[in-house]
C-alpha positions in Angstrom: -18.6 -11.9 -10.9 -17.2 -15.5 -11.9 -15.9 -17.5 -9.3 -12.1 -17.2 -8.5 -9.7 -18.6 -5.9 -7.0 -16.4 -4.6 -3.9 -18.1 -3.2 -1.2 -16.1 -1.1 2.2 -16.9 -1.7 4.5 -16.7 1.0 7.8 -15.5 0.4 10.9 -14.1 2.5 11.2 -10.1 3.6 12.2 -8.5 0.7 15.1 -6.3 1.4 16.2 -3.6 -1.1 18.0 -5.5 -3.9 16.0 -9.4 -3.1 15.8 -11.0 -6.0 11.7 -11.2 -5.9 10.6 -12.1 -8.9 12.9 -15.1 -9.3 11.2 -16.2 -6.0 8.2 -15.7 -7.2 8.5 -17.8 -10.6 10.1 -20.5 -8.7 7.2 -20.6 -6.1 4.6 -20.2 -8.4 5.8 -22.3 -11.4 3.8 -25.5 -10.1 0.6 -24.0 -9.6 0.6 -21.2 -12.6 -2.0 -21.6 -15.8 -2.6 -19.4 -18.1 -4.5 -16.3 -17.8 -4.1 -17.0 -14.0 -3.8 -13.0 -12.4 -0.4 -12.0 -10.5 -1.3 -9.7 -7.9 2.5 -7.5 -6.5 2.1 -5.5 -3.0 3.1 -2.4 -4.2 5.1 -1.7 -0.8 6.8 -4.8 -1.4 7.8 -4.0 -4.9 8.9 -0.5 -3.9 11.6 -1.7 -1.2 12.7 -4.2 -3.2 13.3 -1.8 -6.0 14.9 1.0 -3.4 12.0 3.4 -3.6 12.6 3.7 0.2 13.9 7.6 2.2 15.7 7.8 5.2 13.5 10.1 7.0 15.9 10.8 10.0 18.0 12.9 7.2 15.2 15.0 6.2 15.0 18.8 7.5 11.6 19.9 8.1 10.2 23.0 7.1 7.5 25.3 9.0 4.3 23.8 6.9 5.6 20.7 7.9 5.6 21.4 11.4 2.4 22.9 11.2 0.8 19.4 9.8 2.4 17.5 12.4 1.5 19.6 15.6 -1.6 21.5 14.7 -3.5 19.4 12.1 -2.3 16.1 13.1 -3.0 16.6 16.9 -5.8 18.6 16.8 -7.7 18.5 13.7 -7.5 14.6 13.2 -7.3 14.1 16.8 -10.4 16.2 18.1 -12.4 16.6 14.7 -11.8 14.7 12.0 -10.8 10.8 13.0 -14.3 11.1 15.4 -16.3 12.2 11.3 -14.7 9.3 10.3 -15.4 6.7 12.4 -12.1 5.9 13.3 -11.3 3.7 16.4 -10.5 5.0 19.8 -7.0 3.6 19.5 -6.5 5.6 16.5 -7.6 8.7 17.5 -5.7 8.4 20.8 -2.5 8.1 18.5 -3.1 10.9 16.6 -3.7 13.2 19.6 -0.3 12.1 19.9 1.3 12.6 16.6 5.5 12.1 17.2 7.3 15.2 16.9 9.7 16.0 15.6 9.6 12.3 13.6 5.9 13.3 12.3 7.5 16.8 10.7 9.8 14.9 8.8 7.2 12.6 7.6 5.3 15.3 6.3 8.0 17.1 4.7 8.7 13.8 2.7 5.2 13.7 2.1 4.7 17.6 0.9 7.7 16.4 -1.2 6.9 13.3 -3.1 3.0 13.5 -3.0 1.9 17.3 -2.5 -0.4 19.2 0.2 -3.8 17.2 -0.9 -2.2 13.6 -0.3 -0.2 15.7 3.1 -3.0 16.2 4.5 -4.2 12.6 5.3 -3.6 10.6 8.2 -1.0 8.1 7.1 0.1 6.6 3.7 0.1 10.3 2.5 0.0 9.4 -1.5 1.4 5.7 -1.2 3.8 6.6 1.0 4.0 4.2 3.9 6.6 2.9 7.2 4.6 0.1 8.3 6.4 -3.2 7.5 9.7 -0.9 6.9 12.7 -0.6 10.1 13.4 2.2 11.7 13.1 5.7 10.0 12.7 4.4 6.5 9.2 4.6 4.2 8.2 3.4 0.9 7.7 5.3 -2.0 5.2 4.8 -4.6 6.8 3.5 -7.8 8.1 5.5 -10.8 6.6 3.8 -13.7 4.1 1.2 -12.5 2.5 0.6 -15.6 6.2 -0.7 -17.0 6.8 -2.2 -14.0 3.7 -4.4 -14.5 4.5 -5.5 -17.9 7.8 -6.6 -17.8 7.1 -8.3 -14.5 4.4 -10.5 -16.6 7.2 -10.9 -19.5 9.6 -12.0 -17.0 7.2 -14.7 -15.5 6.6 -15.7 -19.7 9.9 -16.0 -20.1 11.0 -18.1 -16.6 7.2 -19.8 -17.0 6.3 -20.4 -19.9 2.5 -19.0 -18.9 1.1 -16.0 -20.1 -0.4 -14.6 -17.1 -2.1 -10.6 -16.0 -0.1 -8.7 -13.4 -2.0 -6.7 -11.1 0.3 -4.1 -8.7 -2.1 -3.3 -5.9 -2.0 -0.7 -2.8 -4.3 -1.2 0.2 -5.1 2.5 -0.1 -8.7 2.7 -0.8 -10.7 3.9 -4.3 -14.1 5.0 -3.1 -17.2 4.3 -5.6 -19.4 7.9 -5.9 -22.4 6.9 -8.4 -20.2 6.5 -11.9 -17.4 7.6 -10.3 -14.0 6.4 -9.1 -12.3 8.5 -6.0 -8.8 7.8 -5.2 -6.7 8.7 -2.5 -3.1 8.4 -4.8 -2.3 7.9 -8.1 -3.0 5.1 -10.4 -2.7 4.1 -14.1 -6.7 3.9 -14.0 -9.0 6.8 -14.7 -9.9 8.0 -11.2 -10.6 11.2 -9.7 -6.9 11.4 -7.5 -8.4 14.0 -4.7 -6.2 13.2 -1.9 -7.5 13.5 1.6 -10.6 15.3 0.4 -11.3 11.8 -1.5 -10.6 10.2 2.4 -13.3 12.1 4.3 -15.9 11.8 1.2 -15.4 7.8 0.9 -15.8 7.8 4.6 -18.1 10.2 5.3 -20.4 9.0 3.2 -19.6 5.1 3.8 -19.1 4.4 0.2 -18.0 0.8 -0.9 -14.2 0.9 -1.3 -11.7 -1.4 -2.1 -7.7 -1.5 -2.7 -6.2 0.5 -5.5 -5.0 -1.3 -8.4 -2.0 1.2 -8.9 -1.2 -0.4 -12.4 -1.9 -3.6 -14.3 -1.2 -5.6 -17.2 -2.7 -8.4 -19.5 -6.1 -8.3 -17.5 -9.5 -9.6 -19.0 -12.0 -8.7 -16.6 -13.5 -5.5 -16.4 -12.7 -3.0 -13.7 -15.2 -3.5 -11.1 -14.7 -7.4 -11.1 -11.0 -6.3 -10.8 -11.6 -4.6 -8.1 -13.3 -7.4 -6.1 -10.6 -9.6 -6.7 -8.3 -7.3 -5.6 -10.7 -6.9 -2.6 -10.3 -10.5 -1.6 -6.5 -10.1 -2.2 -6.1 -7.9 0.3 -7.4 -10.2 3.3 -5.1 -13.2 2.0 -2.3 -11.4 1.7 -2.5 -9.6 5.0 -0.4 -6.6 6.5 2.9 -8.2 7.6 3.9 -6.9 10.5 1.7 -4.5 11.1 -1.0 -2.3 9.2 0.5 1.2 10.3 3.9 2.0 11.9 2.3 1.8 15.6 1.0 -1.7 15.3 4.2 -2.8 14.1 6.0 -0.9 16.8 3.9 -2.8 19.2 4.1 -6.1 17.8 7.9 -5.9 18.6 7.5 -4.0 21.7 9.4 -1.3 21.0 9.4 2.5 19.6 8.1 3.2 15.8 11.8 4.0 14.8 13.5 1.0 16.7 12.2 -1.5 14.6 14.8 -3.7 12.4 15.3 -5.7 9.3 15.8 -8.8 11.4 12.7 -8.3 13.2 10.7 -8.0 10.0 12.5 -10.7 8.5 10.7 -13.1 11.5 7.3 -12.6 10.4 5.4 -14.0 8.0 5.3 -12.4 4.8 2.7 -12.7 1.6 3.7 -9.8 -0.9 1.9 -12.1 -3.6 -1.4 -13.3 -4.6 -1.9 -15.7 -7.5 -5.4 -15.7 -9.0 -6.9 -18.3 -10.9 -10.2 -17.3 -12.7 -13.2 -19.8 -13.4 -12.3 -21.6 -10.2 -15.1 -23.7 -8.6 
């Protein structure tokens, strides 16, 4: 892989309805060259954009409520977080999945993603509440492929550089031989499995990196793309909190007491700007 420098770009929360990308041009617009890489947190883009559910409104049903109780508790608790090599701390917090808040997370997962992605852990298809208040998660995006390229016309257009937009997902895509496993969907070619792509990319310790959900304008080939992205990842951080219990703990209070205002005092770095050929 050429060399390349990744810079994070710190911005404010963004809020459903912030104005992000004018933020991002005007924070960028000093330091952008052409064919420099824009790399979007997917999460951020999605509550930005409103892709968010209220999951204190949702009903859940019995398969649900199975998922949170029995498999949550018992199979990831007992079983499966000890085959993956998860840390204590996690398996101790699945053994003591929330009900009834987990059923309703489920049943937003079974609805939005299906059983496969349902049966994870967390971030059941690209749905996620970390970085999120109180009982609202993310949704993956509608059209990220769109998304991508008018985000890079937009930056043309406010710029004046012609730039590659990368939206990127900390879910992981496992590398099997010639093969690409993903946990959720993407506009790449890889094999979308779900949990069982989870336990085989940990199971077998394959080498993994972030999902590049969609992208646009990019010259390098997939597997430098994905060591970029790799790198992108660890600059821009996790906000608040990589899963909803960190968070929770960060402000000292309960996974569905967290607010906007708390979020909003944390550093934020939904952006990474990556310049290629750097020395």
């Amino acid at each position: 892989m050429k060399n390349f420098k990744v810079i994070p770009i710190i911005t404010r929360y963004w809020r459903p309805g912030h104005p992000f990308i004018e933020e991002v041009c005007r924070t960028v617009s000093p330091i952008l060259d052409d064919r420099d890489i824009v790399v979007f947190s997917e999460k951020a883009l999605s509550v930005a954009l409103g892709y968010i559910v209220d999951e204190s409104k949702v009903k859940p049903r019995l398969l649900a409520k199975m998922l949170a109780l029995g498999w949550m508790r018992i199979a990831w608790g007992y079983l499966l977080g000890r085959l993956c090599r998860m840390k204590p701390t996690t398996i101790r917090r699945l053994r003591r999945y929330p009900y009834p808040e987990g059923a309703r997370h489920k049943q937003v997962a079974l609805n939005f993603a299906g059983l496969l992605a349902a049966l994870r852990h967390g971030s059941e298809g690209g749905i996620d509440g970390s970085n999120l208040p109180f009982s609202y998660v993310s949704l993956p995006l509608k059209n990220p492929g769109r998304l991508a390229e008018k985000l890079a016309g937009t930056i043309k257009k406010r710029t004046g550089k012609e730039v590659g937009v990368v939206i990127m997902d900390s879910d992981k895509v496992y590398r099997l031989g010639p093969l690409y496993l993903s946990v959720r969907s993407s506009t790449y070619h890889f094999y979308d499995f779900g949990f069982i792509s989870y336990l085989v990319g940990k199971l077998l310790d394959l080498r993994r990196s972030p999902t590049p959900v969609a992208a646009y304008n990019i010259r390098i080939g997939l597997e430098e793309l994905l060591e970029v992205l790799s790198e992108c990842e660890k600059a821009m951080g996790s906000g608040a909190g990589l899963t909803v219990w960190d968070m929770a703990d960060r402000f000292h209070v309960g996974v569905e007491e967290v607010t906007w205002e708390m979020l909003e005092s944390v550093e934020h770095r939904p952006v990474a700007l990556v310049k290629l050929d750097a020395g």
